[in-house]
C-alpha positions as CSV (number, residue, x, y, z in Angstrom):
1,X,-72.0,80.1,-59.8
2,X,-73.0,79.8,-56.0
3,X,-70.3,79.2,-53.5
4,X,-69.9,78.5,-49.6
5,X,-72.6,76.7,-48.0
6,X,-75.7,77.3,-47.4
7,X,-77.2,78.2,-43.7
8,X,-79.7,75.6,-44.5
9,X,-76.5,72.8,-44.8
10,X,-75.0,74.5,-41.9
11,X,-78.4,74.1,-39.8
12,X,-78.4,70.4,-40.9
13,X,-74.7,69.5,-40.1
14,X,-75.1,71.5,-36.7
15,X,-78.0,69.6,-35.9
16,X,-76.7,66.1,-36.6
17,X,-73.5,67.2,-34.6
18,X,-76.3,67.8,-31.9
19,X,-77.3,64.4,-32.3
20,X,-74.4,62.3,-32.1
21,X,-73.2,64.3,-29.6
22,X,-76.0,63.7,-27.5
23,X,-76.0,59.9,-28.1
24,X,-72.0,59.7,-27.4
25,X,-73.2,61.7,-23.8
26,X,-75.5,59.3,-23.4
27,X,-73.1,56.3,-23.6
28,X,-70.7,57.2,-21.7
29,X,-73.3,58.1,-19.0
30,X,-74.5,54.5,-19.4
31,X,-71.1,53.3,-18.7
32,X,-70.5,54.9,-16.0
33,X,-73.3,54.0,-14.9
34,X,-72.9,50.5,-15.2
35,X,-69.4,50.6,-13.8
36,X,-70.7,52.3,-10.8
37,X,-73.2,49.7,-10.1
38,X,-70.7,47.1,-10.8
39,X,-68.6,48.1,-8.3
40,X,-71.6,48.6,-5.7
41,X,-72.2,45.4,-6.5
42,X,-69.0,43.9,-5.5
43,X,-68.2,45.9,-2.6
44,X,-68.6,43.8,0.4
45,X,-71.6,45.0,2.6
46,X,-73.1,44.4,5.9
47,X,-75.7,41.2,5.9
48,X,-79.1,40.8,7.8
49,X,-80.4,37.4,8.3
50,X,-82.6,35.9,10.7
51,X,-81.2,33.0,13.0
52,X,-81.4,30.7,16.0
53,X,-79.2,30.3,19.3
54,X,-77.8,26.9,19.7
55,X,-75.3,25.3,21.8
56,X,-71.7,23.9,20.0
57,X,-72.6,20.4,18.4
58,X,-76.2,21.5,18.4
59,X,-79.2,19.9,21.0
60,X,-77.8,16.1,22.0
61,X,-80.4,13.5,22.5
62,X,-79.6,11.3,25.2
63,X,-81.1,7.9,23.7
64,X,-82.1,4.4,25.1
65,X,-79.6,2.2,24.4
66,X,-79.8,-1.0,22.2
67,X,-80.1,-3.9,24.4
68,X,-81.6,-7.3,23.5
69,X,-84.4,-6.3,26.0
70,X,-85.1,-3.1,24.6
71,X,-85.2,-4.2,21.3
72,X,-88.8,-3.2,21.1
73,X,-89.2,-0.8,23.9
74,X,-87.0,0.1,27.4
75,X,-88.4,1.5,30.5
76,X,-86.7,4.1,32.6
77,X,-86.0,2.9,36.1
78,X,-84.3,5.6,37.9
79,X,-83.3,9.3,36.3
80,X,-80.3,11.0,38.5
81,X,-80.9,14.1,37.2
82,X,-83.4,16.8,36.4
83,X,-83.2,20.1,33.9
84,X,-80.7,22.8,34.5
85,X,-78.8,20.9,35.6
86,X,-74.6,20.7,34.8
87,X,-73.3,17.6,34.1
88,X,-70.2,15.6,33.3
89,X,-68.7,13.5,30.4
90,X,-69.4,9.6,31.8
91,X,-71.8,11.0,34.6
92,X,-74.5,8.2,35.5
93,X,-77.5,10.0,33.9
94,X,-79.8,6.9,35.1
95,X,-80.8,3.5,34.2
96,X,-83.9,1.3,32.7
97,X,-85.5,-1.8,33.4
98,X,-82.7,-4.0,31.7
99,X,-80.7,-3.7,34.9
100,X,-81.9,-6.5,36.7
101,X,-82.0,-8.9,33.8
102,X,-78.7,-8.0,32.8
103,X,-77.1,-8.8,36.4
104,X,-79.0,-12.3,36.3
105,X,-77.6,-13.3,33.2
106,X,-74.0,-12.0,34.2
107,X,-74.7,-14.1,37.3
108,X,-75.7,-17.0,35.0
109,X,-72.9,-16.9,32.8
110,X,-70.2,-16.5,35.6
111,X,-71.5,-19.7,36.8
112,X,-71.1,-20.9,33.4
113,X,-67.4,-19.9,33.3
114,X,-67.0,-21.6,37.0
115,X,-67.9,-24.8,35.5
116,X,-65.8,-24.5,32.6
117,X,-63.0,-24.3,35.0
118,X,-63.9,-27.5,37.3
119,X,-64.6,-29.4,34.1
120,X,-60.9,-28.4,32.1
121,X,-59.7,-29.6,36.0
122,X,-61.2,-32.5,35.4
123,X,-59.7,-33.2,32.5
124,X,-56.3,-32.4,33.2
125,X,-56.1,-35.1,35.8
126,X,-57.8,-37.4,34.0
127,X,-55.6,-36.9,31.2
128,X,-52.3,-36.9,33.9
129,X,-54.1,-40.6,34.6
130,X,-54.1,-42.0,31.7
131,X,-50.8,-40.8,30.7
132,X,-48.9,-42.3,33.4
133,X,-50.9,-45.5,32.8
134,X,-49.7,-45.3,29.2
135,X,-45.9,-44.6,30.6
136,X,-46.3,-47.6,33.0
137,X,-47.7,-50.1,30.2
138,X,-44.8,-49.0,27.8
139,X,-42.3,-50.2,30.0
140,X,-44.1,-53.2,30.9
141,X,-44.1,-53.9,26.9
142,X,-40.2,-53.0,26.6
143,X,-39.4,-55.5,29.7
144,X,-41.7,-58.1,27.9
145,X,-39.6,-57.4,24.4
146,X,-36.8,-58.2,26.1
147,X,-38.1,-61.0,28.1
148,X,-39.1,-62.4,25.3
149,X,-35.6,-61.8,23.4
150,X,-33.8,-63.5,26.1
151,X,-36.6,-66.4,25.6
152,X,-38.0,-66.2,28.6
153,X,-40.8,-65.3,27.8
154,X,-43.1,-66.1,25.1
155,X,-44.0,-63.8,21.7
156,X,-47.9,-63.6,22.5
157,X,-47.4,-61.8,25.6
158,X,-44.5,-59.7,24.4
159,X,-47.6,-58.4,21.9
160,X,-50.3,-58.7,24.3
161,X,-48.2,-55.6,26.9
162,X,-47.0,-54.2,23.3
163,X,-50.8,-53.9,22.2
164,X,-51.8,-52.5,26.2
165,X,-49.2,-49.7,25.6
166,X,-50.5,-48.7,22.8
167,X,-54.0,-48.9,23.7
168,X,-52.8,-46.9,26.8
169,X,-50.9,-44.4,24.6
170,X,-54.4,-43.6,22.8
171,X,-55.9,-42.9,26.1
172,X,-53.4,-40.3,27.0
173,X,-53.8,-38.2,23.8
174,X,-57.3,-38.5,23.8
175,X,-57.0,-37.2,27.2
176,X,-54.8,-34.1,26.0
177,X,-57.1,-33.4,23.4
178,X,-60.1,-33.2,25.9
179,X,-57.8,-30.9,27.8
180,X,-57.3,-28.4,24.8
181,X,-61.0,-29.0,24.6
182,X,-61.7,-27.6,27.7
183,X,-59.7,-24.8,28.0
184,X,-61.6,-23.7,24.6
185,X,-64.8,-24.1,26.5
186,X,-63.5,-21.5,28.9
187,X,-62.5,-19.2,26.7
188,X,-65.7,-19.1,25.1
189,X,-67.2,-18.7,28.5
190,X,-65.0,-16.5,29.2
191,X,-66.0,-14.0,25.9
192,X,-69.5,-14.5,26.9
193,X,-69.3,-12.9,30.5
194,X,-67.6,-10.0,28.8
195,X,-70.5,-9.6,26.4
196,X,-73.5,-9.4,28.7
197,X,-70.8,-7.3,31.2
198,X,-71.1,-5.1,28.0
199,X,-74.7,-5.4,27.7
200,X,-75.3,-4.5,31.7
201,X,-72.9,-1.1,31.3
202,X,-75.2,-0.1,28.4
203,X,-78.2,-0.3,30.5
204,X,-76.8,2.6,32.3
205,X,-77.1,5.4,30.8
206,X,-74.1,8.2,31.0
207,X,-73.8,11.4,29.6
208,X,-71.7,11.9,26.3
209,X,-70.2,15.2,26.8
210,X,-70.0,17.9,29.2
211,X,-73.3,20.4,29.6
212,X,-76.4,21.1,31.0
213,X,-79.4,19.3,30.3
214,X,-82.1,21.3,28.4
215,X,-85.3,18.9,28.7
216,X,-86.0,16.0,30.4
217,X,-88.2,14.0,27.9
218,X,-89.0,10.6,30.1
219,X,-89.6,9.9,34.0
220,X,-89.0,7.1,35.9
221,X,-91.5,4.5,34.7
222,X,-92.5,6.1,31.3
223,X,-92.0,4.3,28.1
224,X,-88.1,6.0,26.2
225,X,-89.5,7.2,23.1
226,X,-87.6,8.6,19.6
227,X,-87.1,11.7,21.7
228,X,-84.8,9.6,24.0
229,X,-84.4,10.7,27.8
230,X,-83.0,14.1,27.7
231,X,-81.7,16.8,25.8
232,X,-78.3,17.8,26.6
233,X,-76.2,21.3,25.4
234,X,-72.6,22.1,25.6
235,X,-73.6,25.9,26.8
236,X,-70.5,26.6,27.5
237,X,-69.9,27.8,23.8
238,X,-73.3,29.3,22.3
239,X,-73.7,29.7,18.4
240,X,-75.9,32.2,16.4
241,X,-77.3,30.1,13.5
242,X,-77.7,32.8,10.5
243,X,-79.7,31.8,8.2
244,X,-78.9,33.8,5.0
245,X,-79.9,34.3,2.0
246,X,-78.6,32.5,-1.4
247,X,-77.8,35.9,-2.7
248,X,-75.6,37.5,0.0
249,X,-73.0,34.6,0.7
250,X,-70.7,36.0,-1.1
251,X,-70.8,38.8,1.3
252,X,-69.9,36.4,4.1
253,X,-66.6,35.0,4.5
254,X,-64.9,32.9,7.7
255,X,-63.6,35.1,10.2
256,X,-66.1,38.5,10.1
257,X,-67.8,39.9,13.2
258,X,-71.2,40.2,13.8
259,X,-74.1,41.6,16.4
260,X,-77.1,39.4,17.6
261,X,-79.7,41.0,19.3
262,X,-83.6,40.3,20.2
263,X,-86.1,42.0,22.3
264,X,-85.3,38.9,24.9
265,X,-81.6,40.4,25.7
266,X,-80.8,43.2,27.3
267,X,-78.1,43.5,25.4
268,X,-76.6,43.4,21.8
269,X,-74.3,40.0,21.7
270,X,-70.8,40.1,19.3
271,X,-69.9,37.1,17.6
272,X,-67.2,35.6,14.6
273,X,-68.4,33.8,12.1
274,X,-66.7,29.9,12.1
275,X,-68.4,27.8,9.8
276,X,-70.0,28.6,6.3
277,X,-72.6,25.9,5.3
278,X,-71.9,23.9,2.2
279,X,-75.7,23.2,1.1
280,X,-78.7,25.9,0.3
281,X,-81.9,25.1,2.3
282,X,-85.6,26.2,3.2
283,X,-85.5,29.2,5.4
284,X,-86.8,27.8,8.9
285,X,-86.8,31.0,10.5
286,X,-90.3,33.0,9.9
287,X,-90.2,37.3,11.0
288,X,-92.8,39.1,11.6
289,X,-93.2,40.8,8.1
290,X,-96.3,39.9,6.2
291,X,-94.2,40.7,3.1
292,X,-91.4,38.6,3.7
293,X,-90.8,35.7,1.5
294,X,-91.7,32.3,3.4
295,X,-89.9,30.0,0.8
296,X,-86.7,31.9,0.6
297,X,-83.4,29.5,-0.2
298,X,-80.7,29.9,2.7
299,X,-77.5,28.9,3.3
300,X,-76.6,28.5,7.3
301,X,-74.0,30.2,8.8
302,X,-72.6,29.8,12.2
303,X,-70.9,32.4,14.4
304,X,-69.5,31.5,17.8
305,X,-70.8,34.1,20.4
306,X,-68.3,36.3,21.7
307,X,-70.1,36.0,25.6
308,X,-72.8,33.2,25.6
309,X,-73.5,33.0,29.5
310,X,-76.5,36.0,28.4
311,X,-78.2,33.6,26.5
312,X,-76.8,30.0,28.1
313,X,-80.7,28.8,28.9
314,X,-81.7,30.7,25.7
315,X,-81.1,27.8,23.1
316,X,-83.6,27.9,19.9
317,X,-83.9,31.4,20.8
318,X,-85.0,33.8,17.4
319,X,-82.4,36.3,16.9
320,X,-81.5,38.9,14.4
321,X,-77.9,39.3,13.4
322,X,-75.8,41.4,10.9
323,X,-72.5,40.0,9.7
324,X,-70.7,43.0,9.4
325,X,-68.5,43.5,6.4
């Protein structure tokens, strides 16, 4: 009878030991693995993204403005201002063609309005006329009533003064009634002048905020097309649009710092992130790199520059920017 075990059995348990050993190494080394990359993953990073300069509110189009006569097309007549140059909330930018017609028919209607006053005159002394006719003839009817009471005189001409008062009476509210009529007729005279007054002021064109004007897109004498007059910036405040990529938003969050530099600045600009955009778009910004993806999906991100009087006639400027974490 054999006892113990075998070197063979040992060899074999040994070995399987090996195995499982090797396999359990191998797991947790996976794991740890894994949780390493997890937590790469999720540790916030710098981002790169390519982007644009642009002024606060973006490029402002200084547009014709919507008057009957420029229902089709308007005309600039006189421009007051040319490019680079600062300008004012309200500042007269310049005007079109619509001017002159607008001042005729303010003229027009203001003579409208003047008549509506000499003709609601008019009626109030007619109406004052006939009223005091009507007074008179109703107490020539009450004398007759009692004329005729005391029998002195007869019942046909007690209803003949009775039937004048009252025809009288007739003419005096028909004479108030043309007053109220009147004074209607200047009112709506009077809301007409303050239309085409409106219509004039907005063949003048003024300039909608504070900032310098970027590009002057029509001259004196040219036809205002979709591009409207001017361009106009607030450069005053300067943003760095970053356009960056789907898959590193959640690296970006309100309130981080970031550089912006290009081979146009002497210098690297600072900026904070402000705004995060809420929809994914088509990359507009194209590098240099052959290999770069041209149809990558971006999300915009805008960071308020730190300094922007380096790059304050620098608008659509391309920039690279990291967001630092």
């Amino acid at each position: 009878m054999r006892t113990g075990i075998s070197s063979k059995s040992l060899y074999g348990t040994s070995k399987n030991c090996g195995h499982w050993l090797l396999i359990l190494s191998l797991a947790a080394l996976g794991t740890a693995i894994g949780s390493n990359a997890v937590a790469q993953a999720s540790k916030p990073r710098a981002v790169s993204a390519l982007g644009r300069l642009e002024p606060e509110n973006g490029i402002i189009r200084v547009a014709a403005p919507s008057t009957p006569q420029s229902i089709t097309w308007a005309i600039l007549e006189t421009l007051n201002v040319e490019e680079g140059d600062e300008v004012s909330k309200g500042q007269l930018l310049g005007t079109t063609d619509a001017v002159e017609v607008m001042k005729a028919r303010v003229a027009e209607v203001q003579a409208r309005l003047q008549l509506s006053l000499r003709e609601a005159e008019a009626a109030r002394s007619s109406a004052q006329e006939a009223c005091v006719r009507a007074n008179v003839a109703l107490q020539e009817a009450d004398r007759r009533t009692r004329l005729r009471e005391q029998g002195v005189a007869g019942e046909e001409e007690a209803q003949s003064a009775r039937g004048e008062a009252e025809a009288k009476a007739a003419s005096c509210n028909a004479g108030r009634t043309n007053v109220l009529a009147a004074d209607a007729k200047i009112e709506v005279a009077r809301a007409s002048l303050a239309r085409v007054e409106v219509e004039l002021s907005r063949a003048f064109l003024y300039a909608p905020i504070d900032g310098r004007v970027l590009k002057v897109n029509a001259r004196p004498g040219e036809n205002i097309g979709h591009d409207g007059i001017l361009e106009l910036g607030h450069v005053k405040r300067m943003y760095a649009i970053a356009e960056v990529y789907e898959t590193d938003i959640r690296h970006v969050h309100v309130g981080q710092k970031a550089t912006i530099s290009s081979a146009a600045l002497e210098n690297t600009l600072t900026g904070e992130v402000k705004f995060i955009g809420q929809k994914v778009g088509k990359q507009d910004e194209i590098g240099t790199d052959p290999a770069a993806r041209k149809d990558a999906r971006i999300i915009e991100v805008r960071i308020l520059l730190d300094d922007p009087a380096p790059v304050a006639g620098l608008t659509n400027l391309q920039v690279d920017i990291v967001i630092r974490p």
